[in-house]
N, C-alpha and C positions, 0 to 999 in steps of 0.2 A: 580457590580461583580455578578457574578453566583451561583446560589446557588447550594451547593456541590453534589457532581454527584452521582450517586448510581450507585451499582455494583450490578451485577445479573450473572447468568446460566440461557443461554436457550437452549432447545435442539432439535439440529439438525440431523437429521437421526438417534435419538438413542440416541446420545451422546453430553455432556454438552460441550456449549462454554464460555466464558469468554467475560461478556460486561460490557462497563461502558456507563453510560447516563450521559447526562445532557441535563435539562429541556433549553429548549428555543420556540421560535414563534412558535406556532402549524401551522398559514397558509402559512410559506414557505417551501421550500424542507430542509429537514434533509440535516444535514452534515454527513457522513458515513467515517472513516479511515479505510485503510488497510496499516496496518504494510509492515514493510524491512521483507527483508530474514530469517535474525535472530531475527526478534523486536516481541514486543510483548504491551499488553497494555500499561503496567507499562515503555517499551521502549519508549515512546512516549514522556517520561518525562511531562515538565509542559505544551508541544502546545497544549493539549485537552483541557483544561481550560481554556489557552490565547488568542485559537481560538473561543469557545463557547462564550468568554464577546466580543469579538471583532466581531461576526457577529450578535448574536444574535439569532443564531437560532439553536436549538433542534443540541446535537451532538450526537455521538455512538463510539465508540471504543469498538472492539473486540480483541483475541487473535484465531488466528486459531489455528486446531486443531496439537495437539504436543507442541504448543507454550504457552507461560503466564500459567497458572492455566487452562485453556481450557483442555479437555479429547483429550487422545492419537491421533495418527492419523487411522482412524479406517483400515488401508491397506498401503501397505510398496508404498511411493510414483515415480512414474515413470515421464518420459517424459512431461505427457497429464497433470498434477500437476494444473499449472495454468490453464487450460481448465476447468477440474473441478469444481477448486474453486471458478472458474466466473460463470458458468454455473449450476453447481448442488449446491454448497456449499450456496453461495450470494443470489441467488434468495430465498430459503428456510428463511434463517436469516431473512429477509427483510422484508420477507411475516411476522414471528412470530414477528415482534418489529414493526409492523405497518409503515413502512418507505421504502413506495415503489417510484421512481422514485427519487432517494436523488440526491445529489451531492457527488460525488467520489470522495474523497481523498486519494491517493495512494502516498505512498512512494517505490519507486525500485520495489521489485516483486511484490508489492500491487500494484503500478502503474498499471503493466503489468497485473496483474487480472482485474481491474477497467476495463481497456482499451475494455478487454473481452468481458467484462459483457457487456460495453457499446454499442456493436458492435451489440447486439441480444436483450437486454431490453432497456429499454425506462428510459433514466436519466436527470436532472436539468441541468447535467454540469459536467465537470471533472477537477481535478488539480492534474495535477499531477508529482509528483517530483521524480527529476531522474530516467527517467521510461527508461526498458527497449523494445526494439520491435527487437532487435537482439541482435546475441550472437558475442561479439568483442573478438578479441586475448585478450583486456587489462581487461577484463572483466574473463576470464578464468585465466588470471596469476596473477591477485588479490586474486579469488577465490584459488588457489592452494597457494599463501601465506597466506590466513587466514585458511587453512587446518592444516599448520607448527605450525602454534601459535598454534589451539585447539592441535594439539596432544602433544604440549609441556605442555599443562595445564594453561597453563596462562586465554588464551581464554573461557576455557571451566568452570573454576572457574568462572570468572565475569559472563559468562551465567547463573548458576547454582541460582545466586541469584536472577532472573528473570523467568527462567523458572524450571518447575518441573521437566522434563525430557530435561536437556540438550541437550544431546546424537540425541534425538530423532530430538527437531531444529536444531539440526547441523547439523544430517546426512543427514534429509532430506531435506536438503537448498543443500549443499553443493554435492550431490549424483546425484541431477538431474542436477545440472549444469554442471559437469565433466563430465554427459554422452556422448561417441560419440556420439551419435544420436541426442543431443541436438543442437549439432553445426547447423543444418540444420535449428534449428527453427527461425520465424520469428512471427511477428504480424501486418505489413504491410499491409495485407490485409481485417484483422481486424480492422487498422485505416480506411481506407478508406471508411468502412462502418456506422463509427460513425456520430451522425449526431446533436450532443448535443457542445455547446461550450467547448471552453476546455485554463486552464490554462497550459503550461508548463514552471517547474520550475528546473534549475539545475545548480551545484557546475562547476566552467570553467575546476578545479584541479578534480575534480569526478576520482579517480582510478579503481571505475566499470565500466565505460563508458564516451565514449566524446559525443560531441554537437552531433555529427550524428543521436545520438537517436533521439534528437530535432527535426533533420532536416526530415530524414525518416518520424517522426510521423506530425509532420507540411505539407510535402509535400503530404498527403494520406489523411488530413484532408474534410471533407464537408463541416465544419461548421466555426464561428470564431472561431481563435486559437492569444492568447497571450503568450507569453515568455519573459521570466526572467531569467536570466541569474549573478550570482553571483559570488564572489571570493570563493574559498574553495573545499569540497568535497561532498561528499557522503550525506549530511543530510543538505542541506541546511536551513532546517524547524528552528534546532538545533544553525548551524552556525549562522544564520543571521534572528531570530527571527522576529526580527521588522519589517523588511523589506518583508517577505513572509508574514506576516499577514497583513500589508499595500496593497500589491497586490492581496490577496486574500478577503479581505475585498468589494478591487473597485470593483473587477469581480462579485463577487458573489452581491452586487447590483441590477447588472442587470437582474440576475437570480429570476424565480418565488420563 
């Protein structure tokens, strides 16, 4: 078993993010998460642990910023959001925790950062689940039912005990996705320029998106691509534990 992870702030651009470590192999590539839309360290529940004893090597979880215990978001978030956070945000972190070329672990919007990142830095490998690389109708009419729930409060109390400013993960998940302008966006072009192996993993039931993501980011691919494909929804990590640590385990094998 792993021995217990430490939590730390480190600061990027200014301002303190929210990490947790755990020790493992120094000569392979780090494992690196990035959070769902609304997640945050502490969302990750128990995979950070179950994944760090089951590879064995070195992991990281962060909270970006607005989200977990991390510092506000330093500017009201627009369209370009994931461009940023792959591009300005991830590179900075990486550099300050010593864990340059990791392996990506994305969940949903993390996915779609990962993806980013991956497209212009130089990475181990990526897995990533439920990713997004376009904006689907079922994906907007999800998003606009999990709007009804926060404004009803239901939503926004369970958040509350996870992040320090609610308000601020909610709006800014939920703000850029409903933008008109967001409809337009894609990352297509993005896949096609990765050039690092890549897991893909996702729920068949997913109410943010179907298999298409799969296929778009499969068919844009350079490099190998595997996929997994499960019963359920949106967190397959969550749903079906065993099973995505099983796969991610063979994959990452092969990885330096």
């Amino acid at each position: 078993m792993s021995p217990a992870p430490v939590a730390r702030r480190v600061e990027v651009d200014g301002h303190g993010i929210e990490v947790l470590e755990f020790d493992g192999d120094t000569d392979r590539a780090p494992l690196v998460l990035l959070h769902e839309g609304l997640g945050s360290v502490g969302l990750w529940r128990g995979f950070p642990a179950a994944l760090s004893d089951a590879t064995g090597r070195r992991l990281i979880a962060f909270s970006r910023f607005g989200h977990g215990r991390s510092a506000p978001p330093p500017r009201r978030r627009t369209v370009a959001f994931f461009h940023e956070e792959a591009l300005e945000v991830l590179p900075e972190l990486l550099g300050k925790l010593d864990a340059g070329e990791p392996v990506l672990v994305g969940h949903s919007d993390g996915a779609s950062i990962a993806l980013i990142h991956a497209a212009q830095y130089p990475v181990a490998g990526l897995i990533l689940l439920a990713p997004h690389v376009i904006v689907e109708d079922i994906t907007v009419e999800a998003i606009r039912a999990t709007r009804k729930d926060y404004l009803r409060g239901a939503l926004r109390e369970r958040m509350a005990r996870h992040h320090d400013d609610p308000d601020a993960a909610f709006w800014g998940w939920c703000d850029v996705w409903l933008d008109p302008e967001f409809r337009r966006w894609s990352l297509e072009d993005e896949a096609g320029r990765v050039t690092a192996p890549a897991l893909l993993i996702q729920g068949a039931d997913d109410p943010y998106g179907s298999l298409e993501q799969l296929e778009r980011t499969e068919a844009r691919a350079r490099a190998r691509v595997e996929r997994l494909v499960l019963p359920g929804g949106h967190s397959p990590h969550l749903e079906h534990q065993d099973r995505v640590l099983e796969a991610v385990s063979a994959f990452t094998s092969a990885l330096p």
